[in-house]
C-alpha positions in Angstrom: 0.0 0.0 0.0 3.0 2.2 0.8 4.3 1.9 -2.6 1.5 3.6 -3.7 3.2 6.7 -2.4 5.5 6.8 -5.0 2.8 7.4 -7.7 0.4 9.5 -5.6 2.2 11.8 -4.0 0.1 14.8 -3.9 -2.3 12.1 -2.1 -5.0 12.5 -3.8 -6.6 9.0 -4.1 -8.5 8.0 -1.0 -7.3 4.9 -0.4 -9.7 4.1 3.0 -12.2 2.1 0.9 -9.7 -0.5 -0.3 -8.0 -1.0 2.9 -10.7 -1.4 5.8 -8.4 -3.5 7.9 -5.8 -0.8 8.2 -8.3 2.1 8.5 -9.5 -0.3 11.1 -6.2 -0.8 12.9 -5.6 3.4 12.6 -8.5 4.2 14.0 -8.2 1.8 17.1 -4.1 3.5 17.6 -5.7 6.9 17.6 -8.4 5.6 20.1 -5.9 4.2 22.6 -3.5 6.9 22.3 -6.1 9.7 22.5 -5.6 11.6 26.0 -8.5 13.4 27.5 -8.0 17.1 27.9 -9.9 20.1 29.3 -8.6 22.4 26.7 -8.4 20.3 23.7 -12.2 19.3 23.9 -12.8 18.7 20.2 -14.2 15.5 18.9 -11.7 13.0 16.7 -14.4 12.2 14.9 -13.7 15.6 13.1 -10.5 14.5 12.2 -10.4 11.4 11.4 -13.5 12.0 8.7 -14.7 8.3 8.8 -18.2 7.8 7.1 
């Protein structure tokens, strides 16, 4: 998938729909590694623009 890099590098092919199990995997390391704050109190779900 990495490779792909090489040919895309402006990243401009959304890549999500083709790899569920590592969208999968990213989404559960940004979960665990998330640390509450009081004055960061946006959602991730803004950021991390899963449908």
């Amino acid at each position: 998938m990495f490779a792909l890099l090489d040919t895309d590098l402006g990243e401009e092919n959304n890549l999500a729909k083709d790899y569920p199990e590592v969208v999968a995997e990213m989404k559960n390391i940004f979960e665990e590694a998330r640390t509450p704050s009081e004055v960061f109190t946006f959602d991730q779900g803004t950021y991390l623009n899963i449908e």
